[in-house]
C-alpha positions as CSV (number, residue, x, y, z in Angstrom):
1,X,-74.4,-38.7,137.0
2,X,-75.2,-37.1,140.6
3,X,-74.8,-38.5,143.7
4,X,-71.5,-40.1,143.1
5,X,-69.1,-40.2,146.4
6,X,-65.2,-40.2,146.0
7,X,-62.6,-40.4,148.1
8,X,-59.0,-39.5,147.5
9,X,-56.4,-41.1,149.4
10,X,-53.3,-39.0,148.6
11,X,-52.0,-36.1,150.2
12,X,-52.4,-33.2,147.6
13,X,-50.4,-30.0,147.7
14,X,-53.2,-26.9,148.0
15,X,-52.9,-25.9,144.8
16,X,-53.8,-29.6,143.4
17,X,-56.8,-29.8,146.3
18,X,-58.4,-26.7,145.3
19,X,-58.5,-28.2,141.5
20,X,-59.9,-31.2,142.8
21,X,-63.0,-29.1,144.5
22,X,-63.2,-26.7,141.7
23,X,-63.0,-29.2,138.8
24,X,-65.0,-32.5,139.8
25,X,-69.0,-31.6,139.4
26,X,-71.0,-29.5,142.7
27,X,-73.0,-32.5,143.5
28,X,-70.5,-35.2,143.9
29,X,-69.4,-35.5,147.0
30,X,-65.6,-35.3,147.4
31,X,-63.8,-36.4,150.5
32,X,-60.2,-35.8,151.0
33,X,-57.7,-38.0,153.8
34,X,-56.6,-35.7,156.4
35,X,-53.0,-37.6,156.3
36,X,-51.3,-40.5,155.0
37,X,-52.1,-42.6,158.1
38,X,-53.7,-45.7,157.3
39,X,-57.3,-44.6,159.7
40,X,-57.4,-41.3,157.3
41,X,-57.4,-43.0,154.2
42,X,-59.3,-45.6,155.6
43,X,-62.2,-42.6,156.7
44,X,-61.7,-41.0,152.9
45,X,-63.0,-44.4,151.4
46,X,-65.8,-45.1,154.1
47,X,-68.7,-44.1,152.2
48,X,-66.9,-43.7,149.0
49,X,-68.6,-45.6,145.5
50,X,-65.3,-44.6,143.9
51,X,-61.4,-43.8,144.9
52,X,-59.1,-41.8,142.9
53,X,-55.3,-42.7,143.5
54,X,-52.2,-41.1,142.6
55,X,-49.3,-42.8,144.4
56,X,-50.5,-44.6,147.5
57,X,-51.3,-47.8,148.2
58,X,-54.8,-49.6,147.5
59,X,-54.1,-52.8,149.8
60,X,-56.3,-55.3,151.2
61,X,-56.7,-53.6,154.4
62,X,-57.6,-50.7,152.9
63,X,-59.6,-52.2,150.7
64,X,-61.7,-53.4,153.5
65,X,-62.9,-50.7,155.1
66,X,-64.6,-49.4,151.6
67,X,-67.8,-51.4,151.5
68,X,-69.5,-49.4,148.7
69,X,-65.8,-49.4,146.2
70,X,-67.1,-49.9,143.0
71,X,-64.4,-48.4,141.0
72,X,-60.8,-47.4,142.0
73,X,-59.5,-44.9,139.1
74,X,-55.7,-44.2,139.2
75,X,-54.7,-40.7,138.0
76,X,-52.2,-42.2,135.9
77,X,-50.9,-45.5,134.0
78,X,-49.4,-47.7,137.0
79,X,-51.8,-50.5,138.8
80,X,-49.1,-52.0,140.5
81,X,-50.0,-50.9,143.8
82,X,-53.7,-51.8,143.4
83,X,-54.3,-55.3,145.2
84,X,-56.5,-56.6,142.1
85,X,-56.6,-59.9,143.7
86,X,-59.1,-58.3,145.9
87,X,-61.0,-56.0,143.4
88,X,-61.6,-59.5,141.9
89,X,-63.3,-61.0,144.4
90,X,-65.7,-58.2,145.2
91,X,-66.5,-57.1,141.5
92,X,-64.2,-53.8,142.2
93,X,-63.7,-51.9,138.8
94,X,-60.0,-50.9,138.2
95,X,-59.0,-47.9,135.9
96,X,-56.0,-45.9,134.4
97,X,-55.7,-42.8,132.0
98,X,-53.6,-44.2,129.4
99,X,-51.3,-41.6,128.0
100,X,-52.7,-39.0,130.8
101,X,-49.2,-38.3,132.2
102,X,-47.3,-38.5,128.8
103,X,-46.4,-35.3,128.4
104,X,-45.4,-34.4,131.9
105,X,-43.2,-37.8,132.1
106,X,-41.7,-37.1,128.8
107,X,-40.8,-33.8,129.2
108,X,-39.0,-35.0,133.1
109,X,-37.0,-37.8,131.3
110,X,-35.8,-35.5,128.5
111,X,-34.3,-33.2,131.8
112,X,-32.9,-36.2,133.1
113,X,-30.9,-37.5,130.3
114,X,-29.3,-33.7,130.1
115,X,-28.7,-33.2,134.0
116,X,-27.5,-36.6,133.9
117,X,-24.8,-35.9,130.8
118,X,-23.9,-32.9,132.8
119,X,-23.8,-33.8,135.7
120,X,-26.1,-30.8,137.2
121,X,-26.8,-31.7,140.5
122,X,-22.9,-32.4,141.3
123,X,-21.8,-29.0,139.6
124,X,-25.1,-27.3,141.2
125,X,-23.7,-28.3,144.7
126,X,-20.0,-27.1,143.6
127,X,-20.8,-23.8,142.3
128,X,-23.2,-22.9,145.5
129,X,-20.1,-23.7,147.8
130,X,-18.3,-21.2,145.9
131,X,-16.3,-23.6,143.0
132,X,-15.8,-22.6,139.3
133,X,-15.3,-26.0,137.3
134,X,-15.7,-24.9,133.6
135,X,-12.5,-26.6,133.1
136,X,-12.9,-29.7,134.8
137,X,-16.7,-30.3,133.2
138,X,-15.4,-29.9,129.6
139,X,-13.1,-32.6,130.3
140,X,-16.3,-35.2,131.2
141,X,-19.2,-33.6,130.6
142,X,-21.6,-34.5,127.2
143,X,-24.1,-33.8,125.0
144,X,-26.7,-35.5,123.5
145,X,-26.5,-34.3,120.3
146,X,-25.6,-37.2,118.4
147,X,-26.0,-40.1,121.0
148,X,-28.1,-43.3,120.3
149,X,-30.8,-43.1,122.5
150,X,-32.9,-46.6,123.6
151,X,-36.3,-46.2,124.4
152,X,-37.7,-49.3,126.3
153,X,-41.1,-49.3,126.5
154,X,-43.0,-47.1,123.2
155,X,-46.5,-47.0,124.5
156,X,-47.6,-42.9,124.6
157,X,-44.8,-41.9,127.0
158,X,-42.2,-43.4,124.5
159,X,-43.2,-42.3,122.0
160,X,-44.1,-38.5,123.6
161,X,-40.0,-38.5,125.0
162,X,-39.0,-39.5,120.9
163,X,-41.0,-36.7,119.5
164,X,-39.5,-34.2,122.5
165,X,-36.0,-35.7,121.1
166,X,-36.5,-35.3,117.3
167,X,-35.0,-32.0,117.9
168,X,-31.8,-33.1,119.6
169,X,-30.3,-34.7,116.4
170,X,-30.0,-38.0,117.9
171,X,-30.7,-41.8,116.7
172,X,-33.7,-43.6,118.1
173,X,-34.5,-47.4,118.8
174,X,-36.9,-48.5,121.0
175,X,-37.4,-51.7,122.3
176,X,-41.5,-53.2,123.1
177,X,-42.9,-56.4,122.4
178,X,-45.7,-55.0,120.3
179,X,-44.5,-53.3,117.4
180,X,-45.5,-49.5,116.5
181,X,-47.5,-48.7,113.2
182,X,-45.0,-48.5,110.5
183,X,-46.6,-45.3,110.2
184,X,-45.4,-44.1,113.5
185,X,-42.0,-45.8,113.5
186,X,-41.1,-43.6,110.2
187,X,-42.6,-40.6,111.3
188,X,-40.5,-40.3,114.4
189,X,-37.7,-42.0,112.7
190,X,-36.9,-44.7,115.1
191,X,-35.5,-48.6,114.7
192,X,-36.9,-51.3,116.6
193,X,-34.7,-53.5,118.5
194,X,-34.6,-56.5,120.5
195,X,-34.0,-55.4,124.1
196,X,-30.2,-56.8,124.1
197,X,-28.9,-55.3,121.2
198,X,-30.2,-52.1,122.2
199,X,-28.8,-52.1,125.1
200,X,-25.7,-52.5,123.9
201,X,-25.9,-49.6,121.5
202,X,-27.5,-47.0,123.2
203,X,-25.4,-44.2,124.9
204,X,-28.9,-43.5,126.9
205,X,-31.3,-45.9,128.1
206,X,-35.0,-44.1,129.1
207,X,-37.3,-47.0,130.9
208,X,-41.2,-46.5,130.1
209,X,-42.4,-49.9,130.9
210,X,-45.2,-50.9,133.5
211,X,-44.0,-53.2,136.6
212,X,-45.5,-55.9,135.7
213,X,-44.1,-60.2,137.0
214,X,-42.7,-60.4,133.4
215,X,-41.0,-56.4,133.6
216,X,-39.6,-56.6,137.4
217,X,-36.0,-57.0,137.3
218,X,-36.2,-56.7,133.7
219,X,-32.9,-54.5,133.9
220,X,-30.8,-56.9,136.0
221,X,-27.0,-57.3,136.3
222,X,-26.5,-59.1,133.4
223,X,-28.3,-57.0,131.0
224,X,-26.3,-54.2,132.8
225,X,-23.5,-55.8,131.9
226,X,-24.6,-55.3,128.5
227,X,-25.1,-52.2,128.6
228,X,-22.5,-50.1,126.4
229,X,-19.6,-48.6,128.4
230,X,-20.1,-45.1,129.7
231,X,-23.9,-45.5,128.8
232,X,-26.3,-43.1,131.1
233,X,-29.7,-45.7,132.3
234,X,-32.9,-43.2,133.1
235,X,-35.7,-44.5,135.2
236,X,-39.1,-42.7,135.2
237,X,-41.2,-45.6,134.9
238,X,-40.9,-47.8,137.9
239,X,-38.3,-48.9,140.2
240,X,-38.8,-52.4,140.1
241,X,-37.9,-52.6,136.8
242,X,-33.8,-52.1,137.6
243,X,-31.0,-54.5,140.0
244,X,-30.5,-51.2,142.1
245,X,-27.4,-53.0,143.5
246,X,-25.8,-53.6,140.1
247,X,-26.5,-50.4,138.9
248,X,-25.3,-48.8,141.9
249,X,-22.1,-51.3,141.3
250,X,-21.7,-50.7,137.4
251,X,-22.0,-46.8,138.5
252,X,-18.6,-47.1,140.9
253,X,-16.5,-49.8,138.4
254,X,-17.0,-46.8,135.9
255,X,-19.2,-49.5,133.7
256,X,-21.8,-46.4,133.5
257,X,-21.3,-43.0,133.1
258,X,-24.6,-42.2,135.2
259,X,-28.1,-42.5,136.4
260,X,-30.8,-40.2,136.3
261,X,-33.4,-42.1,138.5
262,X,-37.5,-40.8,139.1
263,X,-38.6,-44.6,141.1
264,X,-37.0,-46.9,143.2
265,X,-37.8,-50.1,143.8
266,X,-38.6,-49.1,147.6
267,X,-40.2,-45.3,148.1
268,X,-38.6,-43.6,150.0
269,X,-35.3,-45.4,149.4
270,X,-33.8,-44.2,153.1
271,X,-30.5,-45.1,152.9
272,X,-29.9,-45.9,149.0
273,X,-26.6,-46.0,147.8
274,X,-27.9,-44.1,144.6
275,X,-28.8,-40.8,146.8
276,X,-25.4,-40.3,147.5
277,X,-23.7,-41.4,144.8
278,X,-22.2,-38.4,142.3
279,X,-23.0,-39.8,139.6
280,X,-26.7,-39.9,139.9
281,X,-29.5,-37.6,139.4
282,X,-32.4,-38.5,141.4
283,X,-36.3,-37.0,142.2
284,X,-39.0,-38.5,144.3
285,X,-41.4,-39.7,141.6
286,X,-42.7,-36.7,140.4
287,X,-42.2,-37.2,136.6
288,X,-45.8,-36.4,135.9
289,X,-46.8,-33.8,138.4
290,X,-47.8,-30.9,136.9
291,X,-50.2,-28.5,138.2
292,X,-50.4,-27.6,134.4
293,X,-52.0,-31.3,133.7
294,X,-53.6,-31.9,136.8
295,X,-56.9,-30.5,136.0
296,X,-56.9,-32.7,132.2
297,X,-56.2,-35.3,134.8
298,X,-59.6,-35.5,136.7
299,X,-61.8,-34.3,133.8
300,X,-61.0,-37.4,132.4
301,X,-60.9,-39.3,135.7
302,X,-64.4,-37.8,136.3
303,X,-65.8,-38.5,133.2
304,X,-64.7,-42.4,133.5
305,X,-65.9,-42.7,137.1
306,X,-69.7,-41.2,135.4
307,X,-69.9,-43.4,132.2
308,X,-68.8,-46.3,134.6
309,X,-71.5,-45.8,137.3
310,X,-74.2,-45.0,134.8
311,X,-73.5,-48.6,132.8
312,X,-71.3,-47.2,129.9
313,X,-68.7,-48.5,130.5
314,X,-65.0,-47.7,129.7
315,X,-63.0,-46.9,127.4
316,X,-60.8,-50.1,126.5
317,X,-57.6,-48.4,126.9
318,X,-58.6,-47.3,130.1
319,X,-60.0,-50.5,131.4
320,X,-57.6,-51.8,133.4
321,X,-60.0,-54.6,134.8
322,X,-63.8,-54.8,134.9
323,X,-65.8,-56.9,136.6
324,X,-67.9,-59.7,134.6
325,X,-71.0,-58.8,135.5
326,X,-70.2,-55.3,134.4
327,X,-69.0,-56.0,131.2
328,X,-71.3,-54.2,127.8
């Protein structure tokens, strides 16, 4: 479809804004926010029939000063930033790419459970200040060969991190309230649980669950509690899922061994208890940003924000709310 207008509202390292240019089709017309402030991502959206968002914020405000927003088209899974209260009202189309950041995500929560085990960024800091600990880490580091490993959450980025792990001789649950295809279960051999029990066997916990009213908080003190002792909890989904105060406390009592954390419940966390902790590994949500995926990224964004605009709808996996008028 030509003609279409679409503004991005992130900031994009140059690398990931000269894919956007060289990628999306000649005659669309592609506008960029100069920065994060609110009045350049408000002039990004001014004209624009269609937004693509990463990270930021899609709020009321924002909203407003986007009279033509017909579609708003996240370059990933999450929605949870997207006031759909407001898409509602004004027949504003809302999409995701499901599975579009599996790999990516998968292959960063994998890294985490092992710089988590061994502590890397702890012995990273020691060894650059001139220590040698081989000693000392054989004495508390681990492996995972051999752990039970809980995956909560087996939508594609569960089920991408179990196929990563299939390698690592471990044993696999998963916890999600739809069940997998039998089919699928056996063929990455992995049990499913209720949430409690697995919590209380896993030796690793990996989080892959939307924020959603019934997820936030899902992984609270109790269920910490539950948690087996010297367990290891890994968060690349979303911050809100986890009682950051009673993991922080179950991390100094010793109840956990770590935390390898991607999202926090507020971004940036200034002044977090879990940044300075030693016991915890932590990166600025980034799990899925890879220049190497990028570009899959917004040929599939691209193609959704065409069949929408042209009346073909989406596809249902992608559709994270359509409007009724706009419905095939």
């Amino acid at each position: 479809m030509a003609g279409i207008s679409v503004g991005l509202i992130d900031q994009f390292h140059p690398a990931i804004a000269a894919a956007v240019t060289r990628v999306l089709p000649a005659d669309w017309t592609i506008r960029l926010a100069a920065s994060a402030a609110p009045a350049d991502r408000a002039a990004a959206l001014a004209d624009a029939e269609v937004a693509f968002v990463v990270g930021a914020p899609v709020d009321a405000e924002l909203l407003a000063a986007a009279p033509r927003l017909r579609l708003i088209q996240k370059l990933g899974a999450g929605i949870d930033k997207i006031d759909r209260a407001v898409c509602e009202r004004r027949g504003i189309a809302i999409a995701r790419l499901a599975g579009g950041n599996a790999i990516p995500v998968a292959e960063h929560a994998v890294m985490m459970m092992l710089a988590a085990m061994r502590r890397l960024p702890l012995i990273d800091r020691r060894t650059r200040a001139g220590a040698w600990d081989k000693e000392e880490a054989r004495g508390i580091n681990r492996h995972l060969h051999g752990k039970n490993v809980g995956i909560v959450g087996f939508g594609a980025i569960g089920r991408a991190v179990a196929t990563l792990l299939g390698s690592f001789g471990v044993h696999l649950a998963y916890f999600d309230p739809v069940a997998a295809p039998a089919g699928v279960a056996a063929g990455l051999s992995v049990t499913r649980l209720d949430l409690d029990p697995l919590l209380e066997w896993a030796d690793v916990v990996s989080l892959h669950l939307p924020l959603l009213p019934e997820t936030r908080g899902l992984i609270g003190a109790d269920r910490i509690a539950r948690m087996k002792p010297g367990a290891i909890l890994v968060n690349c989904a979303r911050g809100g899922l986890v009682d950051e105060a009673a993991l922080h406390a179950a991390l100094v009592d010793g109840h956990l061994f770590a935390a390898a954390l991607d999202t926090f419940a507020a971004e940036p966390p200034v002044g977090s208890p879990l940044l300075t902790h030693e016991r915890t590994v932590v990166t600025p949500h980034l799990a899925g940003a890879t220049v190497d995926n990028f570009e899959a990224v917004l040929r599939r964004a691209a193609a959704n924000a065409a069949d929408y605009l042209a009346g073909r709808g989406l596809p249902a996996a992608d559709a994270a709310f359509i409007p009724p008028l706009a419905r095939s």
